[in-house]
N, C-alpha and C positions, 0 to 999 in steps of 0.2 A: 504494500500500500504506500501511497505517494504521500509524505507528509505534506502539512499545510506551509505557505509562505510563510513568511514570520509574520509580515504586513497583513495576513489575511487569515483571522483565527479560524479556526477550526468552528462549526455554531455546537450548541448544545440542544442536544434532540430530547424530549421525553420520553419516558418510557415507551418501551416496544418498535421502538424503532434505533436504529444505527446508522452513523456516518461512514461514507468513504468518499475523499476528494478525489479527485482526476486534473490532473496542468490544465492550463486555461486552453491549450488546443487541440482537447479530448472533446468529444459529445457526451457529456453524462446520461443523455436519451441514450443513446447505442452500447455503453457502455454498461447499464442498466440493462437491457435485452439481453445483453452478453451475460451477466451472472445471474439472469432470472432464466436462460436455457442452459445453464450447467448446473443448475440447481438448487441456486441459494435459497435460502431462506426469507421470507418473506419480512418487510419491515426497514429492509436497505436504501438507502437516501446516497442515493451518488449525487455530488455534486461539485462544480466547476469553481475553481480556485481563478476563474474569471472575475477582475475587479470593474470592467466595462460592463459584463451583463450577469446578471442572478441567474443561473441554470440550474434543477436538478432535476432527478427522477425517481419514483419509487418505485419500489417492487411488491405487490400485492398478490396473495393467492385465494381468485375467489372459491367462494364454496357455489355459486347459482351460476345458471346461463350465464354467456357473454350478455345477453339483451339486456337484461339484470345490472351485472354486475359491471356494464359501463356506468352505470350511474356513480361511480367512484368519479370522473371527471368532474361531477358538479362539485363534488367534496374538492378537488384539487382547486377550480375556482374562486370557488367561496373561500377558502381559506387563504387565497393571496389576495382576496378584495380584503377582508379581514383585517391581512397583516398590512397591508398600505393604509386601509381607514383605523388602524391605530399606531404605525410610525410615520406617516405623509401629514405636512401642512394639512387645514379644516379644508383649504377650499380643493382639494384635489379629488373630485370624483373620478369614480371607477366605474365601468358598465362592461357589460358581455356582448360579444358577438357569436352566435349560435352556428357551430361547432365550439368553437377551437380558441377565438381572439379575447383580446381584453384591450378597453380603450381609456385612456385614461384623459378627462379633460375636453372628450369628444374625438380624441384621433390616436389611433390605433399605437399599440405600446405594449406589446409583448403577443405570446400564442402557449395555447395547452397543447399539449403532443400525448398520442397513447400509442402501444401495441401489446399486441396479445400472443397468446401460442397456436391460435383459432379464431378466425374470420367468421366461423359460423355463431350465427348469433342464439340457437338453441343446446350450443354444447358448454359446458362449462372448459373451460382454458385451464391451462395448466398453471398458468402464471398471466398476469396483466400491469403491465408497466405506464405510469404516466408521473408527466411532470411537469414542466411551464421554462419560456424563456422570456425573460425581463431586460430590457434595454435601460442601465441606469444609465447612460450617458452617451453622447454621440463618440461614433467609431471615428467617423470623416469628418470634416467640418463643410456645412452646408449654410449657406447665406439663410438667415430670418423669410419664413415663409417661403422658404425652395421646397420644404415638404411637408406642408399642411396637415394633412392627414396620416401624418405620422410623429412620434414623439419619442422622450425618452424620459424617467425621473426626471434625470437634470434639468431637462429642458421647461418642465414644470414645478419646481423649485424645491426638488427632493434633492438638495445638495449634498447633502449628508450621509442616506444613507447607503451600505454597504450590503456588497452580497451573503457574509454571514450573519448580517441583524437581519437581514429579510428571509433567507432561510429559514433558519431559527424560528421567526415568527411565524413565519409561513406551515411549519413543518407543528407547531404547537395546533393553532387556527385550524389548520386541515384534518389533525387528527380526531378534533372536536366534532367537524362533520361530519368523517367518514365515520365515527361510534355513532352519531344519529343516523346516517344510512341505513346502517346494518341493524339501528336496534327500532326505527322506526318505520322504515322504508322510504321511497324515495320523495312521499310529497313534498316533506317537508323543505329539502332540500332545490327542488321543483321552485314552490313559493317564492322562496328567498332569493332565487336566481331570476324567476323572472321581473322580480321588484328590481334588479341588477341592469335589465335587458333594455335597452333606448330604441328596438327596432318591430318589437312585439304590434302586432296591426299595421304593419309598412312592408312595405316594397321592397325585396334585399335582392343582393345581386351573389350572393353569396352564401351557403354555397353553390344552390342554383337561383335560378330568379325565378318570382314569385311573391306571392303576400305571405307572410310570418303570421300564420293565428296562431302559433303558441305549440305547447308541448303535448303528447299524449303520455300515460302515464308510464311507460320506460322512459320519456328524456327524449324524445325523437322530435324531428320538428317537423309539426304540422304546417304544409307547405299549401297553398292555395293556386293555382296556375289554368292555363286555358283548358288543358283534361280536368280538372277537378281538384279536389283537395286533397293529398297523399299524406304518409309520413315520410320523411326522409330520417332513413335510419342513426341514429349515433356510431354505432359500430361503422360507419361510413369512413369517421373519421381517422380509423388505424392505419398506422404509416406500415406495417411489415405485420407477417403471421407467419408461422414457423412452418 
């Protein structure tokens, strides 16, 4: 295992979960996949010793369907809207964009990532991975208004914080959701995201186009279009299946 910078402490996890950092030019997503198909144990938080961007990933093993048990993404959400509306300045809102985004301030500012060991959404996985990447600060330097609908903390006056205080918090915040997933089911979880959502009854272009009426009760989104009104599945959003 790759120790921590000196500049860049290690965060402190709650129980039932563990740390392992990866250098700043590892993917903690991939890196995650990688020890959730050799076996590890569930509860593992990889994450990137990146001081430009907050990366990590867990490793989860569900016991229900994939259909099911994506709803652990709302929990990984919610718990970095969470951790930002209690280390971010009051006026820094946070909202969802349904899959995957998060926008902060109205313009888009990080993404959730999942994969699984099964695409099929009635088999239970053997493992399922997910996590979030956070742009605390511009990479490039871009002239005021070159990109609007994009952002970074910095750029919204989170000058301060660091990828192991957002970790950290992040990783506390999420696990609070993810015990009400599992011990309530998924409304709850549902609710509070889409109080989160700025696009809910609008027109998105993303992931397909169509009007956004909202979720069905796995977390799918009810998509409205010239055929009629579908779900569009969550399970949509996994980057690799084994």
């Amino acid at each position: 295992m790759t120790a921590p910078l000196p500049d860049l402490p290690a965060p402190t996890f709650p129980p039932l979960l563990r740390g392992q950092p990866v250098p700043a030019g590892v993917d903690p997503f991939v890196k995650a996949a990688a020890e959730a198909m050799a076996g590890t144990d569930p509860g593992l938080v990889v994450w990137s010793q990146d001081a430009t961007t907050a990366r990590c990933a867990i490793v989860l093993a569900p016991e229900t369907p994939l259909r099911k048990a994506m709803g652990a993404v709302y929990a990984i959400e919610l718990g970095l809207a969470d951790s930002l509306g209690a280390l971010a300045p009051p006026e820094v809102a946070v909202h969802f964009c349904w899959p995957d985004r998060l926008k902060v301030n109205g313009a888009l500012c990080g993404r959730v990532r999942a994969a699984a060991s099964s695409a099929e959404e009635e088999v239970v996985p053997e493992w399922l991975v997910t996590g979030f990447e956070l742009p605390l600060m511009p990479v490039h330097e871009t002239e005021p208004g070159e990109t609007p609908d994009q952002t970074t903390l910095y750029d919204e006056g989170c000058v301060e914080l660091a990828t192991p205080q957002i970790i950290e918090s992040w990783s506390r915040h999420m696990l609070a959701w993810l015990n009400r997933f599992l011990n309530d089911g998924p409304e709850p979880l549902h609710t509070a995201w889409r109080a989160r959502c700025d696009s809910l009854g609008e027109h998105v272009e993303h992931p397909r186009r169509g009007l956004f009426m909202g979720l069905d009760e796995h977390g799918n989104m009810l998509l409205r279009d010239a055929s009629g009104t579908r779900a569009v599945p969550l399970a949509s959003m996994l980057e690799m299946s084994r």
